[in-house]
N, C-alpha and C positions, 0 to 999 in steps of 0.2 A: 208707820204705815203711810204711803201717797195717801192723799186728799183727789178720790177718783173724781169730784163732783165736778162738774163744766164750768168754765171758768162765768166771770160776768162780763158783761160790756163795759163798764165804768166802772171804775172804785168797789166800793162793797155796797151789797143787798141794803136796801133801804128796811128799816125796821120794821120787823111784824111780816118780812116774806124771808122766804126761802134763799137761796140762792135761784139768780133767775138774769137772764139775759136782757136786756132793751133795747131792743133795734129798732124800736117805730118812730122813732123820731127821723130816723137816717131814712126808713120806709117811704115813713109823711114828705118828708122835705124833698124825698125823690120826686114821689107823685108831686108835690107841688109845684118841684119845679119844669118838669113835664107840661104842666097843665098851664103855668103863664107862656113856658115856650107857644104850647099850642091856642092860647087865646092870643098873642098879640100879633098884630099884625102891621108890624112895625115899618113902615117907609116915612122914614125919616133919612134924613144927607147921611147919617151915621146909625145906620142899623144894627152892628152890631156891637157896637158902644150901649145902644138904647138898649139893644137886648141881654144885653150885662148888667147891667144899670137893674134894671128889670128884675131881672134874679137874685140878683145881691141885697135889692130894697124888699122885695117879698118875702126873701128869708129872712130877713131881719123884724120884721113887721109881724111875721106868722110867729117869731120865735119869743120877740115880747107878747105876744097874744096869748100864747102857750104857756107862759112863764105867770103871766098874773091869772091865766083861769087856774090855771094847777093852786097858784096861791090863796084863789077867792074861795075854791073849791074845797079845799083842807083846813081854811081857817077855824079856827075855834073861839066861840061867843067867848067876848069880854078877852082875846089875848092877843098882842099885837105879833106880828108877821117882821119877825127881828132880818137884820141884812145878811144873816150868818145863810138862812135858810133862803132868801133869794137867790143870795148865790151862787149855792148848791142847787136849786131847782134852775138856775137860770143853765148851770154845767152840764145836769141832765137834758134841758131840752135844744143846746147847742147844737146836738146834728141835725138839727131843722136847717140851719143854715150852713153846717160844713156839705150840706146833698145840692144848694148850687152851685159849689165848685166847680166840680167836673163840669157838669152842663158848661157855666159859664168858661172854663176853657175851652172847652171843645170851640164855642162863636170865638173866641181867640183865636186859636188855632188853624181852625177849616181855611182861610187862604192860601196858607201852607200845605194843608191838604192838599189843596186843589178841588174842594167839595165847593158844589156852585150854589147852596143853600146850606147856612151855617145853622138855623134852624132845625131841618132835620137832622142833620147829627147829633145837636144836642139834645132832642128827643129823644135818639137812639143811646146816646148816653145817660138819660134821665132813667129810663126806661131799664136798660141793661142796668143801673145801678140799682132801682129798686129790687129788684127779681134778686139781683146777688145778695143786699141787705138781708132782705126776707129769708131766702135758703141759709143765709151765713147765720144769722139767727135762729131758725127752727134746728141747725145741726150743735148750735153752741149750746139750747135747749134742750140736748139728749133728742130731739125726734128722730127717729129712723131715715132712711135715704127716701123710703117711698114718701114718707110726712113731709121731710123737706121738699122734697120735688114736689107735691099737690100744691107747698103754695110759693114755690117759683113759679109754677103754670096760673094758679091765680092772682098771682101780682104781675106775672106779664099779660095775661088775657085786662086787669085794670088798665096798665100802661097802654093795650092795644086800644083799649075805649078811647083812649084820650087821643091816641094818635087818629082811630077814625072819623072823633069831634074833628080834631085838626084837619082831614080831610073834608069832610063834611063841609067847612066855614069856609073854605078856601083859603085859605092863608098859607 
């Protein structure tokens, strides 16, 4: 008999759950990297070098962040935190950093575009990736189309906050 259950995001179910999908990190790492787009305001001689730079170092930084609370957070009194189980938590929270990808190609890319702010695009790429993360997740979660869709609209109505900060600050 098929195995009808939805597949997972990585490897197998971590012990003591179900089967179950993880997309928040690919979520987070969107929004995050949405959210340095939109804080920096970068004029510097190589802007979009800084602004690569930028996303590449924050996902790296947010992703060791993640990787030692997850660890400080599950530890157990008197038992050490062996390399086996870094990691694995370090492989689970790796789409922290594979979500500024895109972003940072997009500031690649846009001269080629021909897009005259390499910034907003890759907003609009941070943005559009969240919202897909999110729906690709709630549908590999068994939720319905309506479920999915409530929270593509709530993770791009997030993504919109950040791009109206951006507006907001001027940059």
């Amino acid at each position: 008999m098929p195995d009808s259950r939805p597949p997972t995001a990585r490897g197998p179910a971590p012990e003591g759950t179900a089967d179950r999908t993880d997309y928040a990190g690919a979520v987070y790492g969107s929004m995050l990297a949405a959210s340095v787009i939109a804080a920096s305001g970068v004029h510097e001689t190589r802007p979009r070098l800084s602004l690569i730079l930028l996303l590449v170092v924050n996902g790296l930084v947010f992703w060791v962040a993640h990787v030692y609370a997850h660890l400080a957070g599950e530890r157990e009194v008197g038992r050490r935190v062996g390399w086996h189980r870094v990691r694995e938590v370090g492989r689970e929270e790796w789409p922290l950093v594979e979500a500024s990808a895109l972003p940072a190609l997009a500031v690649l890319v846009s001269p080629w575009l021909g897009t005259g702010d390499s910034a907003w695009l890759a907003v609009g790429v941070a943005v559009a990736q969240q919202v897909g993360w999110a729906t690709l997740g709630a549908r590999r979660a068994g939720a319905s189309t309506g479920q999915a869709a409530v929270e593509g609209v709530v993770n791009l109505l997030l993504g919109l906050c950040i791009v109206a900060a951006k507006v907001a600050v001027g940059h």
